[in-house]
N, C-alpha and C positions, 0 to 999 in steps of 0.2 A: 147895402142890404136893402131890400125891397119887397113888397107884399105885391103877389096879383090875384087878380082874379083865376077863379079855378071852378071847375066845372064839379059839384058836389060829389060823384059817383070817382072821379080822378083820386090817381096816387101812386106812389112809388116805389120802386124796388133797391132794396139793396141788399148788391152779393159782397160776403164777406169768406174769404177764400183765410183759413187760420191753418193752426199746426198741426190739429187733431183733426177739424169738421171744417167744411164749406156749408155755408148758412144764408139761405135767403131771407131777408124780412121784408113783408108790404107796408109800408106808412103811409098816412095819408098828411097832407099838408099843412098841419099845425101838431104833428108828432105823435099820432095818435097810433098804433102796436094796431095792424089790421090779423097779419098772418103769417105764418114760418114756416119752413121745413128746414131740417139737419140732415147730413149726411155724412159719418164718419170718413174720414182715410185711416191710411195704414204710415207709419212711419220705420222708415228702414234704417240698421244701422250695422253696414258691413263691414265697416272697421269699428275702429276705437273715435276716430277723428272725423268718419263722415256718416251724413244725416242726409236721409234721399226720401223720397215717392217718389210713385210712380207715376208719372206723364198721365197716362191714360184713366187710371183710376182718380186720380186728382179732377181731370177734367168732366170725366163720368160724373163726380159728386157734383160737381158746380151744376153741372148740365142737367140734372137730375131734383136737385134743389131747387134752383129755376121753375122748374116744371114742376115742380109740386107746390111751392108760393104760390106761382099766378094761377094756377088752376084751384086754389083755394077761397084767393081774391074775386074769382070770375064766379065762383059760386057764392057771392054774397052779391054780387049784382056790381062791382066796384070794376075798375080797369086800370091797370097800369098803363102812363102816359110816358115814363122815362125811369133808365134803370143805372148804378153805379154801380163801379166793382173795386173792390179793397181789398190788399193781398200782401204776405207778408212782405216787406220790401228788399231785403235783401237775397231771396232765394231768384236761382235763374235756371234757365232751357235753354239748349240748344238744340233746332229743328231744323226741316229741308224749307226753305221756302217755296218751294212748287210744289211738292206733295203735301205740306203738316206734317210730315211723319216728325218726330221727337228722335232727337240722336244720343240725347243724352237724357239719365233720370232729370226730375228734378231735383237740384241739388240748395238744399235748405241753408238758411242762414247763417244755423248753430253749424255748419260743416266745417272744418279748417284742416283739409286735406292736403292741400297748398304754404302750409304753415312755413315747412323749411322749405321750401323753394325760395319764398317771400324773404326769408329772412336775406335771403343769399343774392338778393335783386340790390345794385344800388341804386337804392332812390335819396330822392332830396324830401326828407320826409315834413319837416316846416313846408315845404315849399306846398305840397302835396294838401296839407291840413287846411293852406290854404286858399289854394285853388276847390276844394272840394266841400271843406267843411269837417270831413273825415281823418282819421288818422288810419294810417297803414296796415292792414289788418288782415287776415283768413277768411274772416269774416264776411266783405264785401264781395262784389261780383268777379272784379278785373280778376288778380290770380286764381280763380277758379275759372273763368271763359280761357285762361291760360292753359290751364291745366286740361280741360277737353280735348284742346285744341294737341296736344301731348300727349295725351294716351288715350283718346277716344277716335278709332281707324273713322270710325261713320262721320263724325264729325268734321276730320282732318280729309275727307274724299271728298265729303262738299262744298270745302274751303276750296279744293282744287278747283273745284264744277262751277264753283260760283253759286252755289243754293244754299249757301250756309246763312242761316239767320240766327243770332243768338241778343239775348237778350233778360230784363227780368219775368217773372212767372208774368206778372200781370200782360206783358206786351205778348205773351206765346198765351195765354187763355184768352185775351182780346181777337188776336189772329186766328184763334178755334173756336171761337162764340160767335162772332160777329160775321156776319152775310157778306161782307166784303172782306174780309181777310186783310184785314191793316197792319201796318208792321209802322207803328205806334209808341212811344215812351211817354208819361207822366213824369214832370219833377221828381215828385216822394220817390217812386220806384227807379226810373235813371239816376239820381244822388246815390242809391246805394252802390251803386255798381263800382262806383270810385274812379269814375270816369267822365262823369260831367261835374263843367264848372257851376258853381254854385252862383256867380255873379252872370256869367252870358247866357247862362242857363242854354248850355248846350253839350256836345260832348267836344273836351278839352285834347285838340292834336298832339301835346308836348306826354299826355297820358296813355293817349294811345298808341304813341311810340313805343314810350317805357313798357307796355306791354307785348308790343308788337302783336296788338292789332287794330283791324281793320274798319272804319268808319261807315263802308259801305252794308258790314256785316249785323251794324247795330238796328235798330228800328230810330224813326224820325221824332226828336225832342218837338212837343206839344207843349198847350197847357193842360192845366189841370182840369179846368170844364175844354171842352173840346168834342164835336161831333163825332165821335170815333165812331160808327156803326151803327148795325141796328141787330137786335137780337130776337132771332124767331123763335115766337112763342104760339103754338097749333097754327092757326091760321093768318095769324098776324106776324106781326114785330113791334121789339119794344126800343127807343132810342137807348144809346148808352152813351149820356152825356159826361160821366165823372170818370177819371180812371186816380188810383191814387194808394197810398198805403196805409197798412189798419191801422199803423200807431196814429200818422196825420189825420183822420178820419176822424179818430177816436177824441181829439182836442174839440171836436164840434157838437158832441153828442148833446149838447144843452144849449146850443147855437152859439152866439159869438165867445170869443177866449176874454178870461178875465186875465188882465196883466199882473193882478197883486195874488194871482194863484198858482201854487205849483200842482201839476198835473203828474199822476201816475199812475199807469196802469198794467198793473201787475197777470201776464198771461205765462204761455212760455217761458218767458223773458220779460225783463220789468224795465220799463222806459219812464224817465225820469222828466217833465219836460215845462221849461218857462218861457214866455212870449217875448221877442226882444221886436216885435213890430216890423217894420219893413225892409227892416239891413240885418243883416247876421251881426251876431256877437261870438269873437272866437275866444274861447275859455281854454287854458293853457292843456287843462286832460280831460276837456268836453268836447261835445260836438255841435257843432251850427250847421241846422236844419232846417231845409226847406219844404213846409209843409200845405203850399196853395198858391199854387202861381196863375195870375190871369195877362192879359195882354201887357199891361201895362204896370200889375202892379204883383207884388209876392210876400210870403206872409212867411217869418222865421220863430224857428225856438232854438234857444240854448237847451241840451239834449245831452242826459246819461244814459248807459244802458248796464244792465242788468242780467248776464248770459242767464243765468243760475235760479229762476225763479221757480215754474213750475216744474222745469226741468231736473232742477235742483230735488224737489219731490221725489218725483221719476227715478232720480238715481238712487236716493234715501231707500226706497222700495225695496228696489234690490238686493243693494248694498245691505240693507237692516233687514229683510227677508220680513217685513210687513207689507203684504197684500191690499190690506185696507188700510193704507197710512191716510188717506182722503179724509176718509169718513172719520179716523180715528183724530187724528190733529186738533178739531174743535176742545174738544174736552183734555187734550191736554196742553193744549195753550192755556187753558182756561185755570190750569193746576197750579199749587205751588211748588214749582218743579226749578229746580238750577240746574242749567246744562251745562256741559260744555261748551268749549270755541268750535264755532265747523268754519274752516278757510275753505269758501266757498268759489272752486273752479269750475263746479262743471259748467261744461257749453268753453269754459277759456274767462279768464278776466274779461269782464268790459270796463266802462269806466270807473271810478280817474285812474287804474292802474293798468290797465294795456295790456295782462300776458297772456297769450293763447293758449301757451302747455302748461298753466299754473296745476301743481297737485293737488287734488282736494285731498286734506285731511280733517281727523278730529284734535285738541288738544285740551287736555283734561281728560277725567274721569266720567262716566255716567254709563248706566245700562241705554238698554236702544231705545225706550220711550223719551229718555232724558234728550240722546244722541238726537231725534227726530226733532224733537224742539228747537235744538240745534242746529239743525239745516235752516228748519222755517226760518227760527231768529235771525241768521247770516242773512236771509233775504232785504231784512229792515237793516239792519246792519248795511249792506252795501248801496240799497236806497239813503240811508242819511248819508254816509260818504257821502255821493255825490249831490247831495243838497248842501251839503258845506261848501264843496267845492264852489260850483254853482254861487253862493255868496261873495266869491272875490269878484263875481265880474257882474252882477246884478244884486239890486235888493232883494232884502230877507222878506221871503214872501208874508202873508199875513194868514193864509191856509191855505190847505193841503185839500185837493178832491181826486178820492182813489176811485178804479173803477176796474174790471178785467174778474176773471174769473175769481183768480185768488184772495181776490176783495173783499168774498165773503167771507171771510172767517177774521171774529173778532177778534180776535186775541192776536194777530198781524197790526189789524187797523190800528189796535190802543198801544200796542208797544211803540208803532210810527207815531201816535200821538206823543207820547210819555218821551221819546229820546229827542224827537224834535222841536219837543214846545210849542207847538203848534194844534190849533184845532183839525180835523182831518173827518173831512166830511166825504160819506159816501151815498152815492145815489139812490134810491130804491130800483132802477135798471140797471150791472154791470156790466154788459156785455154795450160798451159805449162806441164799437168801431160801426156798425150794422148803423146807429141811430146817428152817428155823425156824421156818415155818409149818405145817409136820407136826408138831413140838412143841406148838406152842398147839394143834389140832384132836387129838390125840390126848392132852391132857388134862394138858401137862407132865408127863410121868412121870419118876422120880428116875432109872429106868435106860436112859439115852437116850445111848448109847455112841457117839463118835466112829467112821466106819468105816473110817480107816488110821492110819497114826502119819505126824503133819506135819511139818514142818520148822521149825527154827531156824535163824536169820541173828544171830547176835552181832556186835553195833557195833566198828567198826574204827575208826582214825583216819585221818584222810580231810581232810587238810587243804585239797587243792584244790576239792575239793566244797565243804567250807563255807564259802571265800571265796567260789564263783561262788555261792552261798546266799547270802551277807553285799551282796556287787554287787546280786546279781538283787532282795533287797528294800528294797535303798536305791534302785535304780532305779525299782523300779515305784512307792514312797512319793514321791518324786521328782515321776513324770510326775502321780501323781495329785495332787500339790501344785499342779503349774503351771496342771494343766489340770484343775479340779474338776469333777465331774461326779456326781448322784445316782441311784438307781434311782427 
């Protein structure tokens, strides 16, 4: 890590490509909040199992945000000198590599369209966890670039043609940003695909059989900083040195990783995550993640995840025919209110229990305000899971720093305080992917100052909570005894 010199007026951009909005932020070089725009997308869901945008509209917001950051930058007198971009990691494209046209939606991470196809694959699935990091899943890229390649005619004609390029979101928004049209992978984003190894840090032949396909068809494994392009902005262009994914992103937003902390950031989907330094650690129903590779050297966490966080919300919505569950949630977390158990599937189990088609139900009694509680609580619920877990294979951290949308509401933060005895400190900025990836583009610098003072939640005791904690995962270990099921 190193300090340079930097020209006063300099600073940098960072696009962060999420579930709902693609978001530019301008920082300037000791983490200073210059300027943003948002730009909503639209999230599609034509079955039950799959989760899409649209290509074009996806690309529009990035492209759109972009141009409204730096032109907001340039009216304060300031200039962007280098730009980064962070994107969900597991969602992927398939496009023509000679035109850009887009063959396929985007197809989102939460999708698991592929579910029984996968199951019906024989793979060597230890073998797999270990070459990758990952475990077997819907989730990731491969049986879904499978699945295109199967019932997408456009896509399966320019495998014929030889113009088939697929790969993750980030490597097809790089290829439609960027003035040179690169066909490009970052680590973060290639790991999820489940087709790069995690030690050669490239993509794995014995994987790409078992899928049957094509090496030629993927984009070229990079690092993490990496000259990937340059991005035209009116008259100019802006470098885009970083390419990488919001959860990794998000471990930096306060500059270097503390090792004695666990990190969680609860969006979407809630990613649970502890630094094991320069070698992966493989945890028996976790994952080892790689989240910053440079030439010579690569930076891991041991990594839960979380399908069911805001998503989870999302469903509740519907499901409980509350509109304004968002708004409403504060104050009744805040109640003394006892819910119900909610076995929390939606999006599919992620970790430590693996099942893609798990049922969400409720169990017990309560009206829907109680029910709503219910869903939120499962979310801290399935965050401590796998901080237990996590304990067999590293130390028990010393605190908790949460960060991501769902962050803000307290009565989340004190329950994760209260079941896992821990302090759990949150930022005064949660939207930590945008600020972590101004770190890495702007060159980690040692003076990369928090920009308010956050808060603490000291652990209380909280006895009824961690009996409906002690029910809810004897419950869920329970269902998933009676009724096994794999990703």
């Amino acid at each position: 890590m190193t300090d340079r010199h930097v020209a006063p007026d300099a600073c940098v951009l960072a696009i962060d490509q999420g579930g709902h909005a693609s978001r530019a932020i301008a920082f300037d070089f000791h983490g200073g909040h210059l300027a943003e725009a948002t730009h909503a997308i639209a999230t599609f869901h034509p079955a039950e199992d799959r989760v899409e945008h649209d290509p074009e509209e996806l690309l529009r917001s990035v492209r759109e945000a972009a141009d409204e950051c730096t032109a907001r930058v340039g009216d304060t007198g300031r200039r962007v000198v280098a730009a980064g971009l962070a994107t969900q990691r597991s969602s992927l494209v398939c496009w023509d590599r000679v035109s850009g046209e887009a063959l396929s939606p985007v197809i989102s991470w939460q999708d698991r369209r592929a579910s029984a196809w996968l199951k019906q694959l024989n793979l060597d699935r230890d073998e797999i966890h270990r070459l990758t990091g990952l475990f077997v899943t819907a989730h990731y890229g491969a049986s879904k670039f499978r699945w295109c390649l199967d019932h997408l005619p456009e896509v399966a004609r320019a495998h014929e043609q030889g113009r088939l390029a697929m790969g993750p979101m980030a490597s097809y928004l790089a290829f439609q940003l960027l003035r040179e049209r690169p066909l490009l992978a970052d680590p973060a984003n290639a790991s999820r695909t489940q087709l790069w190894n995690i030690k050669t840090r490239d993509w794995e032949p014995a994987l790409l059989a078992s899928f049957g396909l094509m090496r030629e068809e993927l984009p070229r494994c990079v690092n993490t900083r990496y000259p990937f392009g340059h991005l035209p902005q009116g008259d100019g262009e802006i470098p885009l040195t970083i390419l990488t994914g919001d959860q990794s992103a998000s471990l930096f937003a306060f500059g270097e990783i503390q090792p004695n902390t666990a990190f969680i950031n609860i969006g979407t989907g809630a990613f649970v995550s502890r630094s094991t330094g320069h070698y992966p650690v493989y945890g028996r129903r976790l994952l080892a993640s790689v989240i910053h590779a440079e030439e010579q050297d690569a930076s891991y966490v041991l990594e839960g995840t979380v399908n069911g966080a805001a998503s989870a919300i999302d469903w509740a919505i519907e499901a409980l025919e509350i509109p304004d569950l968002y708004d409403r949630l504060p104050q009744w977390l805040a109640a003394d209110i006892e819910p119900p158990l909610f076995l929390n599937g939606v999006s599919g189990l992620g970790a430590p229990f693996w099942v893609s088609d798990f049922d969400s139900r409720f169990v017990g009694e309560g009206d829907t305000v109680a029910q709503a509680v219910a869903v939120a609580e499962s979310i801290v619920f399935l965050l401590q899971a796998n901080l237990q877990e996590m304990t067999k294979f590293v130390s028990q951290p010393e605190r908790i720093q949460v960060t991501g949308g769902m962050a803000s509401y307290d009565g989340l933060c004190q329950r994760l305080a209260n079941l896992s005895e821990l302090p759990v400190y949150r930022p005064d900025e949660l939207e930590a992917t945008a600020r972590g990836l101004a770190w890495l583009v702007a060159g980690c610098p040692r003076d990369w100052s928090e920009p308010g003072t956050g808060q603490w939640f000291e652990p209380q005791a909280s006895a009824k909570l961690a009996q409906r904690y002690e029910v809810w995962l004897k419950t869920m270990l329970d269902e998933l005894r009676q009724n096994p099921r794999t990703t």
